[in-house]
C-alpha positions in Angstrom: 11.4 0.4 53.0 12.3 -2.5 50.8 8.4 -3.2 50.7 7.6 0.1 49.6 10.1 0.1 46.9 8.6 -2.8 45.7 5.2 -1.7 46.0 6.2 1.3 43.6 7.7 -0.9 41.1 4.9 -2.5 40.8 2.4 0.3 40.5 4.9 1.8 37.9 4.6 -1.2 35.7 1.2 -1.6 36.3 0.7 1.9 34.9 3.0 1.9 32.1 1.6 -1.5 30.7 -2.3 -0.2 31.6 -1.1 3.4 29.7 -0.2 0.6 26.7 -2.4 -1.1 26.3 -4.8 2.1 26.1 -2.4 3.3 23.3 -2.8 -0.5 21.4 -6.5 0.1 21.9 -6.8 3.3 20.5 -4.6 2.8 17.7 -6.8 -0.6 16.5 -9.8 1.7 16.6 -8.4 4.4 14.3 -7.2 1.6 12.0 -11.2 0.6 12.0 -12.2 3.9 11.4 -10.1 4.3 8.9 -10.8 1.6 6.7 -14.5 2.3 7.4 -13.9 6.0 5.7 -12.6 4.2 3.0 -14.8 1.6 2.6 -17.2 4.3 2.3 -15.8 5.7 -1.1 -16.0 1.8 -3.1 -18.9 2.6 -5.6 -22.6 1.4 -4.5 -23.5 1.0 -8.3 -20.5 1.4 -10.8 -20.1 2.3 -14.3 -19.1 -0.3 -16.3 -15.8 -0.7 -18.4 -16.3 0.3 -21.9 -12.7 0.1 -24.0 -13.7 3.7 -25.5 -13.0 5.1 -22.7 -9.4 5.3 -22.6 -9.4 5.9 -26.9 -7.8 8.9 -26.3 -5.0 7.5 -24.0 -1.2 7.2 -25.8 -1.2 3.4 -26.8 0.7 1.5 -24.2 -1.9 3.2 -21.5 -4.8 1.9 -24.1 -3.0 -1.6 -24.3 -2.7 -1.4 -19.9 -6.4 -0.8 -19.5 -7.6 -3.4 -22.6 -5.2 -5.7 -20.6 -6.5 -4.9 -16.9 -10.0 -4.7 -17.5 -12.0 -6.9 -19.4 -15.2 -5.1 -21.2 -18.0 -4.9 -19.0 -16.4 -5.1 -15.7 -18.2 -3.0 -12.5 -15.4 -0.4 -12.0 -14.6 -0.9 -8.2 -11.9 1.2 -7.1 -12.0 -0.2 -3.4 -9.9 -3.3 -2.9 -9.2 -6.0 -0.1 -5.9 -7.8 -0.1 -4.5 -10.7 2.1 -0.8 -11.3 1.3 1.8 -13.3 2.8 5.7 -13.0 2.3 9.0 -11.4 3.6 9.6 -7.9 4.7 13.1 -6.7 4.6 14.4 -4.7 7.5 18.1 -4.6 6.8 19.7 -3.5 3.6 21.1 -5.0 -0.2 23.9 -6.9 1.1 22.1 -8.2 4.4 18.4 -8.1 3.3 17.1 -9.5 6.9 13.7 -11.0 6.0 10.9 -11.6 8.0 8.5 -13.6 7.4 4.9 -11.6 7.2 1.3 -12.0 6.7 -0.8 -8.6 5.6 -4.4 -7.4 5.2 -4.6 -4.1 3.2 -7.3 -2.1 2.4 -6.7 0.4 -0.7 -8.8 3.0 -1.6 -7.1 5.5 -4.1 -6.9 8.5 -4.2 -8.5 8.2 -0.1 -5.3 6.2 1.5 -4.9 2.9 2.0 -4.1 1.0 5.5 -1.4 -2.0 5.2 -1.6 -4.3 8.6 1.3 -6.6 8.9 3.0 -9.2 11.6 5.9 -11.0 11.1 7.9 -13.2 13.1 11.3 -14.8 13.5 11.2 -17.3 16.6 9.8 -15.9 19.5 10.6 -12.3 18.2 7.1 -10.5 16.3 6.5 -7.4 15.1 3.2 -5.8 14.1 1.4 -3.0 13.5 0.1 -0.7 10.3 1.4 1.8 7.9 -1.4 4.4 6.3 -1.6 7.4 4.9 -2.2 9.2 8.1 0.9 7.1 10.3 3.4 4.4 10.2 2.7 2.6 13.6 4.6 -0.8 14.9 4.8 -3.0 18.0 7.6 -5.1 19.1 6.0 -8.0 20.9 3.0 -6.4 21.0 3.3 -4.3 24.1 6.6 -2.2 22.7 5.8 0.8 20.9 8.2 1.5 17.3 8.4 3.0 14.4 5.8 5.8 15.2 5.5 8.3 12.6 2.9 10.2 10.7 1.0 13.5 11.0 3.5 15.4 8.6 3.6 16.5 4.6 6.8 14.6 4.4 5.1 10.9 5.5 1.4 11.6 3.5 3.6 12.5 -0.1 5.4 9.6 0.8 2.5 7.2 1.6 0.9 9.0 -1.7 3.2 7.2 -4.2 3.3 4.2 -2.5 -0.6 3.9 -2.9 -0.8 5.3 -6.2 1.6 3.0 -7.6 -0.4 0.4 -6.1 -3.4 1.5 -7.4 -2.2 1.4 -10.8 -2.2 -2.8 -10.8 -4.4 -3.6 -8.1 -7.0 -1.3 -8.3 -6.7 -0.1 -12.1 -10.5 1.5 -12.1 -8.9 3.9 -9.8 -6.2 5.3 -12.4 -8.9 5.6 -15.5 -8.4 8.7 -16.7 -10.7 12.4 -15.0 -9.8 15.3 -13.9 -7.2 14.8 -11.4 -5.9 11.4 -13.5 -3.9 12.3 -16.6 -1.8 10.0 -18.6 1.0 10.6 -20.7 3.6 8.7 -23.5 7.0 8.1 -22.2 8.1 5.4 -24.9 6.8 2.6 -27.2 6.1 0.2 -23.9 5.4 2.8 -21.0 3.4 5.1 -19.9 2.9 7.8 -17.1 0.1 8.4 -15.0 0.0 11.3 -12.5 -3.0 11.6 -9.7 -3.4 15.0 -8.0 -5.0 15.1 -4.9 -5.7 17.3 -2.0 -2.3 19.4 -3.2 -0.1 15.5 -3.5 0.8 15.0 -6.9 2.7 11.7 -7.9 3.6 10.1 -11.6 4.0 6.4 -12.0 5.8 5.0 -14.8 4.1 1.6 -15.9 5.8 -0.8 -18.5 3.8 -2.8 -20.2 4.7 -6.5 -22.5 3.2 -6.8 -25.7 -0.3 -8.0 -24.7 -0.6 -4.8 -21.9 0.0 -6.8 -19.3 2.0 -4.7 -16.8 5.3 -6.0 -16.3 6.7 -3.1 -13.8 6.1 0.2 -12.2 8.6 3.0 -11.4 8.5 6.6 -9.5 10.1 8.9 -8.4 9.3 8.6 -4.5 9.4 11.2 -1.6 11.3 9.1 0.8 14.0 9.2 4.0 14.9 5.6 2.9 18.9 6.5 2.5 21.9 6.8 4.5 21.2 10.2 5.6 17.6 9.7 6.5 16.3 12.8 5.1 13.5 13.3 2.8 14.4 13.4 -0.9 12.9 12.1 -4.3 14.5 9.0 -5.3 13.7 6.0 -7.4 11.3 3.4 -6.4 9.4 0.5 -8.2 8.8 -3.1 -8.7 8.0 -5.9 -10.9 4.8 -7.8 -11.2 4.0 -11.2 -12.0 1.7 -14.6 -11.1 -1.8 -12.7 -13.2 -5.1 -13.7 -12.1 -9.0 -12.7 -13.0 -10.3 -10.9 -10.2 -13.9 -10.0 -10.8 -12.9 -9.1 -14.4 -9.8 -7.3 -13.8 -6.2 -8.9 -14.5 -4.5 -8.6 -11.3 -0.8 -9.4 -10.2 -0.8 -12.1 -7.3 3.8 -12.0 -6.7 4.9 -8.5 -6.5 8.8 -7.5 -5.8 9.3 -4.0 -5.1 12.3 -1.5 -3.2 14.3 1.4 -3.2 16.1 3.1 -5.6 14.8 0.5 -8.2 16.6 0.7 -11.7 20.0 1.0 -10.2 22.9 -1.3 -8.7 21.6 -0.3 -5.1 17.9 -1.7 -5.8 16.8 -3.7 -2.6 13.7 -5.0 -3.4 12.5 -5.3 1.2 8.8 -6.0 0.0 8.3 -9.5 -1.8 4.5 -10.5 -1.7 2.3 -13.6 -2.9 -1.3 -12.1 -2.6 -4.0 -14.4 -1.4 -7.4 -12.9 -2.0 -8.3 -9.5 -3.8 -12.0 -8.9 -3.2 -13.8 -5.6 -4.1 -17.6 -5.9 -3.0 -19.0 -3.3 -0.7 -19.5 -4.0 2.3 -23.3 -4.3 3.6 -24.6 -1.9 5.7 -23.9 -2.7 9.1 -21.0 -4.5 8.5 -17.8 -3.3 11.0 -14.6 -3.1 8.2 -11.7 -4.2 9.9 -7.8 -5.0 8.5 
């Protein structure tokens, strides 16, 4: 009897960790095909930046772009990011960081896929957030943090990645038809992107030269006690400016919930590594 129990056990676990590591599998292979849709969108051949085209724009959006993009630059609107830093996964008063590594791929107004580890001794965690899920792996065989699929997570995920987009991918916020910008004071201005029925603004303050100094929204989130969806303040500050392929890009980037107030927790607190925005060549298998 004993024997058989044991034999059980063991085809149990067998199972469960086979039935994992089927899930990891398949998971890594929508991340790939993902990226790949999104990779798809970077411009083959892209205009080039001429100032006049943001004449029309309120002034601090005119002194953004003048400061962002230098004349003549290829307008990619397709980035890849490596970042290191520390992800908080406790609150303001007990921030519990972990150290973190990411590769992101960002592709507004398409979605964006954020891969991250992090580690504290022998503990890791791992996995990617999107704009289709929020997946993570304690260990790498436990499965956490699974969410995704609804309206609630994709408006989310939409201001996260448009407010990203506004100083890491700036091409992709140049004013069209679903990109307007408005004045909101002498130093800021607002951009709101409409897409696929998601709209989200983004408040941008800018110094005196137009570099961008923070960014602020108003962000559909369950971040908060009650962990139910509600707009609430989000934003960050940007620093450490580098020439990327003739944009001005932040390289340190602070950011958190219910920023502008006394219960701003800035969890995400990056130092980029490499921003690259060349398209891929044909036969080339994107990957985070």
């Amino acid at each position: 009897m004993l024997q058989l129990i044991l034999l059980c056990l063991f085809l149990f676990a067998l199972s469960l960790f086979g039935g994992l590591g089927v899930l990891r599998y398949s998971e890594r292979r929508a991340e790939e095909r993902a990226v790949d849709d999104m990779a798809q969108t970077q411009p083959r051949e892209p205009a080039y930046f001429d100032p006049a085209l943001v004449d029309h724009l309120p002034e601090p959006a005119r002194r953004f772009f003048h400061y962002a993009i230098k004349p003549g630059a290829r307008l990619f609107t397709v980035a890849r990011l490596t970042m290191t830093g520390k992800f908080g996964m406790g609150s303001r008063d007990k921030p519990d960081y972990l150290p973190m590594s990411a590769r992101q791929v960002l592709a507004m107004p398409t979605g964006f896929v954020w891969a991250m580890r992090a580690r504290r001794g022998l503990m890791t965690i791992s996995g990617s957030d999107s704009d289709r899920w929020t997946r993570f792996w304690l260990m790498g065989f436990i499965p956490v943090a699974r969410m995704g699929g609804t309206h609630d997570h994709a408006l989310s995920a939409f201001g996260r990645y448009v407010a990203e987009a506004v100083f890491w991918t700036p091409a992709a916020v140049l004013p069209g038809p679903n990109v307007r910008w408005e004045l909101v004071d002498v130093d800021t201005a607002r951009v709101t992107v409409r897409h696929q029925g998601l709209s989200q603004s983004v408040d941008v303050t800018v110094a005196p030269d137009g570099q961008p100094v923070q960014v602020r929204l108003d962000r559909w989130s369950n971040a908060n006690p009650d962990r139910e969806y509600r707009w609430q303040p989000f934003g960050g500050y940007l620093s450490a400016f580098r020439e990327v392929e003739g944009f001005r890009l932040p390289h340190h980037v602070e950011a958190g919930n219910f920023f502008g107030t006394d219960r701003y927790f800035p969890f995400f607190v990056v130092d980029v590594g490499q921003i690259r925005f060349q398209p891929l060549t044909d036969g080339q298998s994107p990957t985070v």
